[in-house]
N, C-alpha and C positions, 0 to 999 in steps of 0.2 A: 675517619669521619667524625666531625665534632655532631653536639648536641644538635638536633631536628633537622641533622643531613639525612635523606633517605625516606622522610616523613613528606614531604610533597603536599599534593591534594590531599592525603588520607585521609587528613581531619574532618572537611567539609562533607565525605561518603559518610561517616560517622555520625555528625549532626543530623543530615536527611535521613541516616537508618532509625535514626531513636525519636526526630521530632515527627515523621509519619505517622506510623502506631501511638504518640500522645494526643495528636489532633486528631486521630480518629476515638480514640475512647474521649474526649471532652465532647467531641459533636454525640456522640451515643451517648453521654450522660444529660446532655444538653436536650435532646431529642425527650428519655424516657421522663425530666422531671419536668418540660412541657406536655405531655402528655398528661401525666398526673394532675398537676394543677389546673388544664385547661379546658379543653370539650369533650375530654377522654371522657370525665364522671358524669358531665352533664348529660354529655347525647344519651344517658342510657336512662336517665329521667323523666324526660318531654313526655314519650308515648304513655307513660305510667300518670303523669299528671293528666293528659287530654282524655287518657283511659278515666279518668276518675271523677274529670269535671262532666261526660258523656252520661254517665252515671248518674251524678247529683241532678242534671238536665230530665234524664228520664225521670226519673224518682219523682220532681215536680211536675211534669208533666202526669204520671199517674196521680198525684196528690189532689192534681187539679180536675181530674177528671177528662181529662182530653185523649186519653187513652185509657183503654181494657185492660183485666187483669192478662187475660192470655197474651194479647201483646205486650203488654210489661215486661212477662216473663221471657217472651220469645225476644227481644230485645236486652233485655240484660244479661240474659246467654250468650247471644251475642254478643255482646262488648265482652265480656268476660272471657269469651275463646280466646279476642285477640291479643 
């Protein structure tokens, strides 16, 4: 038998063994650094800002006198549970 008598297809089983498992770790790298950079950080923002501008809303609202102390309070407990 001379040189790459007996080698066949071999080669091309080889290529699919090793280039499956790299396309799968680049789509999982791919995946976790859009995650990171994209609505991952944000979405946990939004309810913390609307929680706070709900706040500065009420707070004028008592300033202005269009509401009571006791509902002031009972209201920005509220916001504050959520």
């Amino acid at each position: 038998m001379g040189w790459g008598m007996g080698w066949g297809w071999h080669w091309l089983g080889m290529f699919v063994f090793w280039l499956i498992p790299l396309v799968v770790v680049i789509a999982l790298v791919a995946v976790a650094v859009k995650h990171l950079f994209s609505g991952g950080t944000r979405a946990n923002t939004g309810p913390r800002e609307d929680r706070s501008r709900a706040l500065e809303v009420l707070e004028e609202r008592y300033a202005r006198g269009e509401i009571n102390r006791e509902e002031y309070i009972e209201k920005r407990d509220d916001l504050k549970r959520r």
